[in-house]
BALOBA-1460 file (C-alpha; in Angstrom, 3 decimals):
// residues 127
<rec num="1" residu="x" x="186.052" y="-4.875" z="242.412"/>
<rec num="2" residu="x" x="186.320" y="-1.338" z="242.700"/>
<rec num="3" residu="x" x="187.481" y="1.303" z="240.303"/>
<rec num="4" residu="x" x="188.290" y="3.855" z="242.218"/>
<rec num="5" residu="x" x="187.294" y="4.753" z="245.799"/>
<rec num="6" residu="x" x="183.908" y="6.150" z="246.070"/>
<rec num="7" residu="x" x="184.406" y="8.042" z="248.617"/>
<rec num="8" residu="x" x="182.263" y="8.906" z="251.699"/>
<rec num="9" residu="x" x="179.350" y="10.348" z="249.903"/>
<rec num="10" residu="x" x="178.930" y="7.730" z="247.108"/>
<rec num="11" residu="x" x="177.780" y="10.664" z="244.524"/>
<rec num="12" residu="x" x="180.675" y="9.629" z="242.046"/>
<rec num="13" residu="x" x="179.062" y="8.836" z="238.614"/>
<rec num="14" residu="x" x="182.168" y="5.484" z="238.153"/>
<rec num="15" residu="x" x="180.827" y="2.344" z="239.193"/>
<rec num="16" residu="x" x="181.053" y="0.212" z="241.634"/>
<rec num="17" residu="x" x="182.079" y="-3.114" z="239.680"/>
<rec num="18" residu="x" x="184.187" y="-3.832" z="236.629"/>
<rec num="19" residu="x" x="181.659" y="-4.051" z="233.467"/>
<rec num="20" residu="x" x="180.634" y="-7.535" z="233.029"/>
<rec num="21" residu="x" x="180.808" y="-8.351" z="236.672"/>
<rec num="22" residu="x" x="178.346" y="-8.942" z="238.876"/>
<rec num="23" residu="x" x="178.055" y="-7.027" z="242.060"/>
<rec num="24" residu="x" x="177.192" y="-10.921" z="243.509"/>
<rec num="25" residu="x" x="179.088" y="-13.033" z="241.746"/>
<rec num="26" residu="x" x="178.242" y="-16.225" z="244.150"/>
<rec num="27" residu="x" x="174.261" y="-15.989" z="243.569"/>
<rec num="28" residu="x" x="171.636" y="-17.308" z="246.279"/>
<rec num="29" residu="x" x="172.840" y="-19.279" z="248.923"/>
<rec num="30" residu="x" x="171.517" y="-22.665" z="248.265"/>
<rec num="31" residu="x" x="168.380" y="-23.715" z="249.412"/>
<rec num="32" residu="x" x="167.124" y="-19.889" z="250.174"/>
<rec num="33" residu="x" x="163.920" y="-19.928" z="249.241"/>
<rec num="34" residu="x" x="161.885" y="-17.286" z="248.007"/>
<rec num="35" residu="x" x="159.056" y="-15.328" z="249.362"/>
<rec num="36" residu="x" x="156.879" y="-16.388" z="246.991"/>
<rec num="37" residu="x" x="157.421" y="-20.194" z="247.945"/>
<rec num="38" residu="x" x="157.231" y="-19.253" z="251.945"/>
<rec num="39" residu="x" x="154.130" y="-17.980" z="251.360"/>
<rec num="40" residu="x" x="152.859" y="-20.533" z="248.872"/>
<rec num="41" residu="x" x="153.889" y="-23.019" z="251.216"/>
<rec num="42" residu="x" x="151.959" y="-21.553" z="254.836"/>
<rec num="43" residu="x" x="148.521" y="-20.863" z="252.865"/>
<rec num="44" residu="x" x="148.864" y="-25.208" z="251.958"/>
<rec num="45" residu="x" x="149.699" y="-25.880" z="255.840"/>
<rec num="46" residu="x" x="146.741" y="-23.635" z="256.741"/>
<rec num="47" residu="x" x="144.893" y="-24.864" z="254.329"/>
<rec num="48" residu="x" x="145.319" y="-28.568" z="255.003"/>
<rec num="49" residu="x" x="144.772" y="-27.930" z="258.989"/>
<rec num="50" residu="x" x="141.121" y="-26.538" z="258.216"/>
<rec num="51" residu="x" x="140.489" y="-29.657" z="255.592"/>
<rec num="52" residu="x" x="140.505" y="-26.808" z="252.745"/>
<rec num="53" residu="x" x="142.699" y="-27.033" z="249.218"/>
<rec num="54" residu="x" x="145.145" y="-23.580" z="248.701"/>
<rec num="55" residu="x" x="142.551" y="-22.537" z="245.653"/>
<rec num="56" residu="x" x="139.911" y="-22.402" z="248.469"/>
<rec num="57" residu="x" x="142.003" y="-21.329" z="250.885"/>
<rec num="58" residu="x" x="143.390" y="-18.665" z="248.432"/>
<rec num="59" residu="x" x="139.701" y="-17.349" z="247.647"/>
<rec num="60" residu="x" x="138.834" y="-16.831" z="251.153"/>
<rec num="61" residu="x" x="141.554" y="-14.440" z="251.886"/>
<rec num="62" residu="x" x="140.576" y="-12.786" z="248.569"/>
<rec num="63" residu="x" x="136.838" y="-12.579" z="250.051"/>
<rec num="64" residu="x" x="137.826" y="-11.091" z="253.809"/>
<rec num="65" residu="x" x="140.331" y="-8.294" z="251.611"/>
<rec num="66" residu="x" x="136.938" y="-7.190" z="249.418"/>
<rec num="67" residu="x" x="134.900" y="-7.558" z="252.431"/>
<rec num="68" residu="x" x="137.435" y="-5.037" z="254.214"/>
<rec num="69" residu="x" x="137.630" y="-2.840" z="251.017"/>
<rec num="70" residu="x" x="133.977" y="-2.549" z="251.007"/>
<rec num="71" residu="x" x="133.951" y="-1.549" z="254.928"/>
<rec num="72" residu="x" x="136.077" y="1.160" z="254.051"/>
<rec num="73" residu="x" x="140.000" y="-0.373" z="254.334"/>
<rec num="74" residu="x" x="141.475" y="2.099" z="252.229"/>
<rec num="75" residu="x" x="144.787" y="-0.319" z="251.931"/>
<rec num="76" residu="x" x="142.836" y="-3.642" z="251.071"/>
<rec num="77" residu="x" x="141.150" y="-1.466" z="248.553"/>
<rec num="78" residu="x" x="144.688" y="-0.244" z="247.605"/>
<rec num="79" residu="x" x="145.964" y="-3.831" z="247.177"/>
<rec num="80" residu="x" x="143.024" y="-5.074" z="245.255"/>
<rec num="81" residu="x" x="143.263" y="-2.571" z="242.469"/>
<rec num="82" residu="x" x="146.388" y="-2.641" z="241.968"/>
<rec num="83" residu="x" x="146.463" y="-6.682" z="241.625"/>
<rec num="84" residu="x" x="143.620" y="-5.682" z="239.171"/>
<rec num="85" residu="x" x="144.672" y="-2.872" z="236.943"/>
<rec num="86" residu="x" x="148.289" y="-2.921" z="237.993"/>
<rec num="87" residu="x" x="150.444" y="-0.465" z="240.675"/>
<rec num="88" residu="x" x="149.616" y="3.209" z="239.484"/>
<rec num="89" residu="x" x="152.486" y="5.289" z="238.872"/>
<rec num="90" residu="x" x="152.806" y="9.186" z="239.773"/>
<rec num="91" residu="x" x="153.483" y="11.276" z="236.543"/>
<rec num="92" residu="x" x="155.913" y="14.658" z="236.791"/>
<rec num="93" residu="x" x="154.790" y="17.329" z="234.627"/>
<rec num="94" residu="x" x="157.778" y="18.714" z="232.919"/>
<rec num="95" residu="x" x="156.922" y="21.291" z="231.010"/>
<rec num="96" residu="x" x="158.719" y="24.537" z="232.279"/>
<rec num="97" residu="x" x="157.034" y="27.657" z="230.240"/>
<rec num="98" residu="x" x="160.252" y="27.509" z="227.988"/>
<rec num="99" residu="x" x="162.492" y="28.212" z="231.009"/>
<rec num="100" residu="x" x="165.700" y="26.343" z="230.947"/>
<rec num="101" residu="x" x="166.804" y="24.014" z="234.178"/>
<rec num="102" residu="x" x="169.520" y="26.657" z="234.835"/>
<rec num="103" residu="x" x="166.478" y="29.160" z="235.091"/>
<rec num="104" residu="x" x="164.315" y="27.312" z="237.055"/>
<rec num="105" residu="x" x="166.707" y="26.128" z="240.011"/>
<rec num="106" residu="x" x="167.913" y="29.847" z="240.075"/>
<rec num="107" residu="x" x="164.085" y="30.891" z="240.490"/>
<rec num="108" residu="x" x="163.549" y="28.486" z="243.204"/>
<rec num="109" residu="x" x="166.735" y="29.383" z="245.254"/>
<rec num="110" residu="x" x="165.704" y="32.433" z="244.782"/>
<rec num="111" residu="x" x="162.045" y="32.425" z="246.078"/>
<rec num="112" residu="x" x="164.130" y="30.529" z="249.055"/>
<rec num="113" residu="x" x="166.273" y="33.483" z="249.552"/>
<rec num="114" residu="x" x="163.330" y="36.089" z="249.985"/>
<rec num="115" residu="x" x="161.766" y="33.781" z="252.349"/>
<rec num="116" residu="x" x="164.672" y="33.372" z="254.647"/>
<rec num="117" residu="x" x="165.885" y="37.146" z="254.431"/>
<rec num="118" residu="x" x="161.999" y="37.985" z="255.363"/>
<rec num="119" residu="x" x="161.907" y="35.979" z="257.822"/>
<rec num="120" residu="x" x="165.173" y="37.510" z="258.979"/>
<rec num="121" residu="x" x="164.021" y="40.559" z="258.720"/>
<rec num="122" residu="x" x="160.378" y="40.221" z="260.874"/>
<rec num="123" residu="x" x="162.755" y="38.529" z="263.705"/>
<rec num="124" residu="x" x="164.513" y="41.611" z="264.113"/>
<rec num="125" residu="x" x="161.808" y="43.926" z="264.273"/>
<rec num="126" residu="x" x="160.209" y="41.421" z="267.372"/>
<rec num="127" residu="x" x="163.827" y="41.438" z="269.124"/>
């Protein structure tokens, strides 16, 4: 249950639910099964219709996704290293020159202010 009203924008820092509550309360439904077991589940259908076990099943789409990476599939290349070595993650360099935040947004708003006002300005020389 609610706090307060979040309003329209949903940018209030309360939350949502009561602490110690659950925003689900109820869970799963029963019998939902995961993706994981959907999956699992198809590649042992497929895998029995072409007289194959999952493992060998399992390697063979391994073999066509290196196959593809080695042609050039940028995203079966993406996939395989990242089931390898693990999902890469972007880094933010946040070093500032020993500017403070304050400093920094007012720089940037206004860098955005030149732009606009010369941009302005090179409109009404063409009208």
């Amino acid at each position: 249950m609610a706090t307060k009203s979040r309003g329209k924008s949903g940018n209030s820092a309360l939350t949502q639910f009561k602490p110690g509550k659950s925003g689900n309360p109820k869970g799963y439904k029963l019998g939902k099964r995961n993706r994981r077991t959907v999956i699992m589940d198809a590649l042992r259908r497929i895998a029995e219709k072409k007289n194959m076990t999952p493992e060998e099943m399992e390697e063979a789409l391994q073999t066509a996704g290196i196959e593809k990476a080695i042609k050039g599939s940028f995203f079966h290349y993406a996939e395989i290293s990242n089931g390898l070595y693990g999902k890469i993650t972007d880094k933010v360099d946040l070093t500032s020159g020993g500017m403070t935040l304050a400093d920094l947004v007012n720089a940037a708003n206004g860098a955005q202010r030149k732009t606009t006002h010369k941009a302005a300005r090179k409109d009404k020389k063409r009208a």
